[in-house]
MMTF fields as JSON, N, C-alpha, C and O atoms, coordinates in Angstrom:
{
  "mmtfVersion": "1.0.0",
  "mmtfProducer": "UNKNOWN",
  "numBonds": 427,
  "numAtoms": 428,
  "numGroups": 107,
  "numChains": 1,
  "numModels": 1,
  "chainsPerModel": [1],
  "groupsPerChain": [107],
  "chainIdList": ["A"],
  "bondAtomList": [4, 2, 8, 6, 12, 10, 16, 14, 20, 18, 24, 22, 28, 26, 32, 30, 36, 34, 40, 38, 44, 42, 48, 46, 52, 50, 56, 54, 60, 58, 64, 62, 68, 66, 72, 70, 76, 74, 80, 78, 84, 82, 88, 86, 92, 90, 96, 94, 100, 98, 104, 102, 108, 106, 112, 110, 116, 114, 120, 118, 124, 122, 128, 126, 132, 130, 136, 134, 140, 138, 144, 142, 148, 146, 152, 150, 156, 154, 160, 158, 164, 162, 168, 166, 172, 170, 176, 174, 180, 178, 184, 182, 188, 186, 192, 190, 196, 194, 200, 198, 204, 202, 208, 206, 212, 210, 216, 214, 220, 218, 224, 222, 228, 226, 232, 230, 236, 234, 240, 238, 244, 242, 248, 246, 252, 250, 256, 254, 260, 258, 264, 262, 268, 266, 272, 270, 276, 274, 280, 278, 284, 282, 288, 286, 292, 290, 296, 294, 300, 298, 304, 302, 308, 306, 312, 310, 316, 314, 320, 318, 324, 322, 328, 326, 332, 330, 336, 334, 340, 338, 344, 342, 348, 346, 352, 350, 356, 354, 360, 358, 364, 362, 368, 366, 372, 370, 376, 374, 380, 378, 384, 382, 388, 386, 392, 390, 396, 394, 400, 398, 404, 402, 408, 406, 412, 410, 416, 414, 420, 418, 424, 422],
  "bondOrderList": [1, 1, 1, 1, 1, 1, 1, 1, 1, 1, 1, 1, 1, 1, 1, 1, 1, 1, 1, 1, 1, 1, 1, 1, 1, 1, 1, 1, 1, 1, 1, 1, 1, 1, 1, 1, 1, 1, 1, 1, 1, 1, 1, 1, 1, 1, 1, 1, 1, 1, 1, 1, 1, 1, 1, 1, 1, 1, 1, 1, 1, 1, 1, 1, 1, 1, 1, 1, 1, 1, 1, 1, 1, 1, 1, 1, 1, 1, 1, 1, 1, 1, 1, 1, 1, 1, 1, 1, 1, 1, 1, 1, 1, 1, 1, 1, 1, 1, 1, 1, 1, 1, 1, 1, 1, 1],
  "groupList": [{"groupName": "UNK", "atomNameList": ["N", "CA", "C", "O"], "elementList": ["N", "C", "C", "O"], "formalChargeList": [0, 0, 0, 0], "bondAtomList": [1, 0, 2, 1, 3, 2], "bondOrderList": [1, 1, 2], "singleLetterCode": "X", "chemCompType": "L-PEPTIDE LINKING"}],
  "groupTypeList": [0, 0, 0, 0, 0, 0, 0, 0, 0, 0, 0, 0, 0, 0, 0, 0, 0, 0, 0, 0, 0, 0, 0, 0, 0, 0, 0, 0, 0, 0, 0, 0, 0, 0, 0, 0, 0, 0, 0, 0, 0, 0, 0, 0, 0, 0, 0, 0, 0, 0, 0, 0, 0, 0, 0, 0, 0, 0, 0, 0, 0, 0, 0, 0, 0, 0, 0, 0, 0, 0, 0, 0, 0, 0, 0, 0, 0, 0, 0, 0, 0, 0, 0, 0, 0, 0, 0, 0, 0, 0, 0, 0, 0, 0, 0, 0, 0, 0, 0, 0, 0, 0, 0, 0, 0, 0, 0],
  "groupIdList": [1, 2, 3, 4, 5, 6, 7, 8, 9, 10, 11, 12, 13, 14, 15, 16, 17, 18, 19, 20, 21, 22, 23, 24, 25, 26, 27, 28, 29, 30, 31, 32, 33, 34, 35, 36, 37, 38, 39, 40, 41, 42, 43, 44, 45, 46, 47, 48, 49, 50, 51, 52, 53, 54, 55, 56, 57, 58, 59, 60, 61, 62, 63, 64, 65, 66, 67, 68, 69, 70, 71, 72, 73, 74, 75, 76, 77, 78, 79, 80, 81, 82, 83, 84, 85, 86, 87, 88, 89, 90, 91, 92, 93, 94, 95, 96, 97, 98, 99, 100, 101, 102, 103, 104, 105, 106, 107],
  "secStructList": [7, 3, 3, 3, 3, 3, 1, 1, 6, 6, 7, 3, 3, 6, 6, 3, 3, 7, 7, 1, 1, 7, 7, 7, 5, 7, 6, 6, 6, 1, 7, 1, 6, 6, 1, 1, 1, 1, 1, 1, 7, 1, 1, 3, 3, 3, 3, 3, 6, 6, 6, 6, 7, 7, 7, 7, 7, 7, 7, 7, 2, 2, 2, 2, 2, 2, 2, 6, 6, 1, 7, 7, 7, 2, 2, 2, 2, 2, 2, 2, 6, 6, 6, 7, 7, 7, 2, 2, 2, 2, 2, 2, 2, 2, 2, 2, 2, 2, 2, 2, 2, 2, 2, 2, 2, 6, 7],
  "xCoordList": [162.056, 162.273, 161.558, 161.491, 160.876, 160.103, 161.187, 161.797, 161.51, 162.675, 162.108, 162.137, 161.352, 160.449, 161.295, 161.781, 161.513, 162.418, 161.256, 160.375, 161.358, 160.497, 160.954, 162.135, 160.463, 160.48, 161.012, 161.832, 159.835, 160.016, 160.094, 159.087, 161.262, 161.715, 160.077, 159.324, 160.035, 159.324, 157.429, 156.449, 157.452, 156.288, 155.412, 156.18, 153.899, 153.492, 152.709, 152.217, 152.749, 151.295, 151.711, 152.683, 150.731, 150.141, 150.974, 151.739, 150.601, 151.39, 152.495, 152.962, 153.594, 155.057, 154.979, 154.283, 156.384, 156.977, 158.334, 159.48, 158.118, 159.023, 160.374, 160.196, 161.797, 162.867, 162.774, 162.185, 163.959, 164.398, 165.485, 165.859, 165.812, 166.718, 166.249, 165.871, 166.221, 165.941, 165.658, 166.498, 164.791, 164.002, 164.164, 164.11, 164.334, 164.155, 162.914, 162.695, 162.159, 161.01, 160.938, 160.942, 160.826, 160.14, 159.012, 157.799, 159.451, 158.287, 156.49, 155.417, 156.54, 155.224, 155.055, 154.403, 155.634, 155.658, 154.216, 153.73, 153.898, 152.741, 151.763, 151.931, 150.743, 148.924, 149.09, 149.731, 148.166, 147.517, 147.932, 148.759, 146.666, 146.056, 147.047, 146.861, 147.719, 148.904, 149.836, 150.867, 150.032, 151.13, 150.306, 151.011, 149.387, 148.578, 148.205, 147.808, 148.381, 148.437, 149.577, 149.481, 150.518, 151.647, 152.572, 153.478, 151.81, 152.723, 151.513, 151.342, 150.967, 149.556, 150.258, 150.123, 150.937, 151.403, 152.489, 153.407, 152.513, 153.574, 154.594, 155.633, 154.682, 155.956, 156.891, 157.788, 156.203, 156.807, 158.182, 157.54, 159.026, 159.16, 159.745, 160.658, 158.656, 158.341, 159.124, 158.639, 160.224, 160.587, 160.66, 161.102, 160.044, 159.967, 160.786, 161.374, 160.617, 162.037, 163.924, 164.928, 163.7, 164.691, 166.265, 167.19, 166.268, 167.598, 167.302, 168.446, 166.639, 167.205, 166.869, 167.07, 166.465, 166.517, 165.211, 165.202, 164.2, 163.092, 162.307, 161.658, 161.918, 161.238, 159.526, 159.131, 159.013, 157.34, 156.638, 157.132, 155.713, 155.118, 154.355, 154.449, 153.347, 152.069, 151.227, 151.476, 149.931, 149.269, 148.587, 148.495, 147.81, 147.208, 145.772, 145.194, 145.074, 144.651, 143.522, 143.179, 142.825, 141.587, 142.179, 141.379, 143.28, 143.56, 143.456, 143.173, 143.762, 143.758, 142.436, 142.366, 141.407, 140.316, 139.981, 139.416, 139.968, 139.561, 139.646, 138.781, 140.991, 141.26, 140.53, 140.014, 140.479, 140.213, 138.258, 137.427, 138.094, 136.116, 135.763, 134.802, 137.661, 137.397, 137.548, 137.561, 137.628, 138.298, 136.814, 135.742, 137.044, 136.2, 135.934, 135.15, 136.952, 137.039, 137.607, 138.305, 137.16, 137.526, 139.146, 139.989, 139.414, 141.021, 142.07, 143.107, 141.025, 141.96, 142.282, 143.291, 140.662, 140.915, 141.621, 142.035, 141.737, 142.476, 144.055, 144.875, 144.277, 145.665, 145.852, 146.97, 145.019, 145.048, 145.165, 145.975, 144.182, 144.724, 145.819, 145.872, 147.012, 148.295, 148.583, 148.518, 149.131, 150.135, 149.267, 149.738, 148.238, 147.224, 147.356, 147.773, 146.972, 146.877, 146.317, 145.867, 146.301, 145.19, 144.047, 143.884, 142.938, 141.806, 141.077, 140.539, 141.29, 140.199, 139.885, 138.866, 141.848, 141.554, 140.632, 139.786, 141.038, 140.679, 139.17, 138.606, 138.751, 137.309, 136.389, 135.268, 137.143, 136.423, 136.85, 136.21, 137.834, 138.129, 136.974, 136.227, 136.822, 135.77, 134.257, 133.654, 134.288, 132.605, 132.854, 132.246, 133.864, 133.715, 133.671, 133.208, 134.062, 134.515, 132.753, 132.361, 132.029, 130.685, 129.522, 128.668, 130.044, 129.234, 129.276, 128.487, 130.783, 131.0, 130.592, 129.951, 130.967, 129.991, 128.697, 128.198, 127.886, 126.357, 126.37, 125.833, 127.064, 126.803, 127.32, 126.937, 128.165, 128.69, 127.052, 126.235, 126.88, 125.727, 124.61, 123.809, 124.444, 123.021, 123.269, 122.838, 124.052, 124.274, 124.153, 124.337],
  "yCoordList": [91.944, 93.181, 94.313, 94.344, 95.509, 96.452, 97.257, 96.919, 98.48, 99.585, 100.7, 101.023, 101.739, 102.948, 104.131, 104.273, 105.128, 106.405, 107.401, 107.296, 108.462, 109.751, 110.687, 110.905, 111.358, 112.462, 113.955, 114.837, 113.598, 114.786, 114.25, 113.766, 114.291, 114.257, 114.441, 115.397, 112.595, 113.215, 113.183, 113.555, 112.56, 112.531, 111.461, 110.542, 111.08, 110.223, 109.894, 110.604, 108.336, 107.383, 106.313, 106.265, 105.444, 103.883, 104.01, 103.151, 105.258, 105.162, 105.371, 105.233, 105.761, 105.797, 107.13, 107.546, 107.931, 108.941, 108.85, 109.039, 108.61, 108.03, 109.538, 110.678, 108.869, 109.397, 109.124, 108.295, 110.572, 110.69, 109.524, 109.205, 109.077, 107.6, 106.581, 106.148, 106.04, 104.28, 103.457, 103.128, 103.394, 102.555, 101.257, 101.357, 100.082, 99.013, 98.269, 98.67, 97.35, 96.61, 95.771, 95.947, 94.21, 93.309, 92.306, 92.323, 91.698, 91.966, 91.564, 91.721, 91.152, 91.285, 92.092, 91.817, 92.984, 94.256, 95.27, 96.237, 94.586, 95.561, 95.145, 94.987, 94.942, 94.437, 95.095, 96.121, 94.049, 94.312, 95.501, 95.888, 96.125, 97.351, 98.745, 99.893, 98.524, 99.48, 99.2, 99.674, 98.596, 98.849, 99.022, 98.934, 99.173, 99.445, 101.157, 101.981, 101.33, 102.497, 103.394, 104.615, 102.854, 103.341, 103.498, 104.3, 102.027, 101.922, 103.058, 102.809, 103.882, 104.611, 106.132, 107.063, 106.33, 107.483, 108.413, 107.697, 109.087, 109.909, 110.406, 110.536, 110.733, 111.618, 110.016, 109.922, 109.063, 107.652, 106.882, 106.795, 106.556, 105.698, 104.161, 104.064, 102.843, 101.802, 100.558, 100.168, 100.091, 99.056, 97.524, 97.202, 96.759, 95.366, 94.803, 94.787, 94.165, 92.601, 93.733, 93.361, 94.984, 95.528, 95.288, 96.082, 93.98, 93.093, 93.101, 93.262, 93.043, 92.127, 93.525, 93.287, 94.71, 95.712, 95.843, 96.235, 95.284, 95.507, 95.987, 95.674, 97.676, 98.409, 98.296, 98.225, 98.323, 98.159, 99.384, 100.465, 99.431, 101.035, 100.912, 100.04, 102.135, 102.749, 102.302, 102.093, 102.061, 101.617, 102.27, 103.415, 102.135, 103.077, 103.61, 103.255, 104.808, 105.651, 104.304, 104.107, 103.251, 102.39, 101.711, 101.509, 101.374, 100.788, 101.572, 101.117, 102.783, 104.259, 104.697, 105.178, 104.395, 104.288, 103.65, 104.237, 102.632, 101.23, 101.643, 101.912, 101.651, 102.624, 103.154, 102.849, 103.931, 105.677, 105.368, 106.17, 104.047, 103.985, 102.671, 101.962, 102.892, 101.505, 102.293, 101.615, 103.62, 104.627, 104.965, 105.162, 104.976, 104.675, 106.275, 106.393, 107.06, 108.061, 109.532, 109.496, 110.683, 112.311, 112.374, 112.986, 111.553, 111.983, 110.869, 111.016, 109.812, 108.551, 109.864, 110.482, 109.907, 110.521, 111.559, 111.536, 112.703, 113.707, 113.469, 114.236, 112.259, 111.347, 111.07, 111.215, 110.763, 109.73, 111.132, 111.187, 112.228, 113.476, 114.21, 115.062, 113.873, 114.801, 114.438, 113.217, 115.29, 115.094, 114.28, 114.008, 114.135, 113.649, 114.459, 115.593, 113.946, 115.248, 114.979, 115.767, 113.115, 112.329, 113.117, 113.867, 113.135, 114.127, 113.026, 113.096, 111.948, 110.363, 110.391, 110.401, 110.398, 110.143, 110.612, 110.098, 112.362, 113.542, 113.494, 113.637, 113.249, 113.083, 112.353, 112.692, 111.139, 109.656, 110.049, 109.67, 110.775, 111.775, 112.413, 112.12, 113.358, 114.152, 113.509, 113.634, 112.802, 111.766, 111.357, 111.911, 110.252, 110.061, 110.742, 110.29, 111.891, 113.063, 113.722, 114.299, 113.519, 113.723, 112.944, 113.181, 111.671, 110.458, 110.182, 109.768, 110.686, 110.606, 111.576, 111.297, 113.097, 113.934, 113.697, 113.632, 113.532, 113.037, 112.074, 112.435, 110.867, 109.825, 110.449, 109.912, 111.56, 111.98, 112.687, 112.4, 113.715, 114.397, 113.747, 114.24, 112.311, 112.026, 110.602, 109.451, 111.204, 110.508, 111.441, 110.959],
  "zCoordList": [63.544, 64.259, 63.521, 62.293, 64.552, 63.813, 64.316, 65.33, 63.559, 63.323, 63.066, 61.879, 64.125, 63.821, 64.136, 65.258, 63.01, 62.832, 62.678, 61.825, 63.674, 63.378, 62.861, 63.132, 62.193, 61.595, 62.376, 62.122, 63.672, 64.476, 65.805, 66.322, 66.444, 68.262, 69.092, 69.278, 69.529, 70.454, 69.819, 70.465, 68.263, 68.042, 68.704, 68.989, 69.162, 69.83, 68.6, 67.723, 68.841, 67.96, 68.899, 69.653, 68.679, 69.239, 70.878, 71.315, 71.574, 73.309, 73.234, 74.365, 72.22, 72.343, 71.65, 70.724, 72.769, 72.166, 70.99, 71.398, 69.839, 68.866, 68.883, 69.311, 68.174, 68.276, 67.128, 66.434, 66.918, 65.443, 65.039, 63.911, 66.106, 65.842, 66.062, 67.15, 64.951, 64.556, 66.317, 67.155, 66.334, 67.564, 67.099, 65.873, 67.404, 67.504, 68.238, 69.381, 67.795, 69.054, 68.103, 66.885, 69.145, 69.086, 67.935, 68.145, 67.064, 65.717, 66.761, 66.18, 68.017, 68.349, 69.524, 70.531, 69.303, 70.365, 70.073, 70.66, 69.016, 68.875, 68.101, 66.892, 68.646, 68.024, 66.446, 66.219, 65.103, 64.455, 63.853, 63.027, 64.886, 64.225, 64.902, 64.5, 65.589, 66.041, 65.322, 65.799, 64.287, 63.367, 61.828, 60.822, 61.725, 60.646, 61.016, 60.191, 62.047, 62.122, 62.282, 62.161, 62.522, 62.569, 61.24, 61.016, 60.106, 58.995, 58.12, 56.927, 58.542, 57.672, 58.117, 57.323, 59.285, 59.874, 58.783, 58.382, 58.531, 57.331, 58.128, 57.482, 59.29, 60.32, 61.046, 61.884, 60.3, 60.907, 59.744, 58.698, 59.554, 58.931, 59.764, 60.584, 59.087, 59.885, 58.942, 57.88, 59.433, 58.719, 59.487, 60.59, 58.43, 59.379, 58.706, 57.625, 60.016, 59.392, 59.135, 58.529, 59.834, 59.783, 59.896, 59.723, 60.23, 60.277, 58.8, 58.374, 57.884, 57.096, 56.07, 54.879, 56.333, 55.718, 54.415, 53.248, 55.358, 54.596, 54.92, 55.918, 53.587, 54.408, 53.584, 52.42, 54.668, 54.417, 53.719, 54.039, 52.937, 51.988, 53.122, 53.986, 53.049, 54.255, 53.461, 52.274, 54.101, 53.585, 52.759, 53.203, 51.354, 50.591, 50.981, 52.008, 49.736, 51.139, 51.245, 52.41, 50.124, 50.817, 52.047, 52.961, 52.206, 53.417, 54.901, 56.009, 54.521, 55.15, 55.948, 57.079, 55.04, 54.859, 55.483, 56.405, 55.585, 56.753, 58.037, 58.871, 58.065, 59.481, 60.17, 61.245, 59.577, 59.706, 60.011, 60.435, 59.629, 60.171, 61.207, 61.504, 61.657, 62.393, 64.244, 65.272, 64.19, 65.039, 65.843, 65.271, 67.288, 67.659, 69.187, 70.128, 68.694, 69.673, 68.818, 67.805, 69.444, 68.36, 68.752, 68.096, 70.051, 70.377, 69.048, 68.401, 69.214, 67.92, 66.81, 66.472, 66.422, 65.304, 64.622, 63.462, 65.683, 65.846, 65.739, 65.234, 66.317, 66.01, 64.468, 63.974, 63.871, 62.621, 61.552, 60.626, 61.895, 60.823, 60.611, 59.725, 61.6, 61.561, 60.859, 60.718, 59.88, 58.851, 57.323, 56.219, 57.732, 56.126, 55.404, 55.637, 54.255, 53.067, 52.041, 51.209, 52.022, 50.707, 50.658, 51.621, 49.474, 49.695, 50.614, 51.719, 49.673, 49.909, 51.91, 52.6, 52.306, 53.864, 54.555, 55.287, 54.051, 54.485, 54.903, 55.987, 53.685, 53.894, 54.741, 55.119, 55.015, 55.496, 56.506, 57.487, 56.733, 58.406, 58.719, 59.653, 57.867, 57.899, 58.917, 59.983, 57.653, 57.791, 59.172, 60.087, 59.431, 60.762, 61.649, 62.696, 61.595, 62.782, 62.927, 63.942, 61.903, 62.184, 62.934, 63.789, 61.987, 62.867, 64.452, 65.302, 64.399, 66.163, 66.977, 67.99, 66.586, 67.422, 67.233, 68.356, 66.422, 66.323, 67.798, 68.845, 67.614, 68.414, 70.117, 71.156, 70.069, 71.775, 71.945, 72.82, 70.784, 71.363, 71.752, 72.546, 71.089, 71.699, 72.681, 72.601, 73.496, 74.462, 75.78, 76.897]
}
């Protein structure tokens, strides 16, 4: 079982409007990389295997990192910067957020 508690009423990541109360779903309720992004989210806290009260760390920022150049749209990305604050993320935010307008403009 995945067990996702928000921070703030009502915050959205991976299509769901998350509650400040302990959500419950499915341990394959959600792809991969939607819980790699969700366990990377800071306004999230994501515990798996929550029956049994084990809670998962976020991923660190190289994992963060991965992410964050695997993002393939300015709206993802714009998602993925709330609430950052690593310099490391920040940056590889940055970079991508360039590479991609480069790539809208010359289209």
């Amino acid at each position: 079982m995945i067990r996702i508690t928000s921070s703030r009423e009502g915050f959205r990541r991976a299509g769901i409007a998350h509650s400040k109360e302990p959500t419950d779903y499915a341990d394959d309720h959600f792809n991969k990389d939607e819980l790699k992004i969700l366990r990377a989210e800071k306004m999230l806290t994501v515990e798996i295997g929550a029956d049994k009260k084990q809670t998962i760390k976020p991923p660190n920022v190289g994992e963060t990192v991965a992410l964050v150049e695997k993002i393939e749209t300015l709206a993802d990305l714009d998602i993925m910067v709330v609430g950052e604050t690593r310099k490391g993320v920040i940056e590889a935010i940055e970079k991508k957020r360039a590479e991609l307008t480069l790539n809208t403009e010359e289209k």
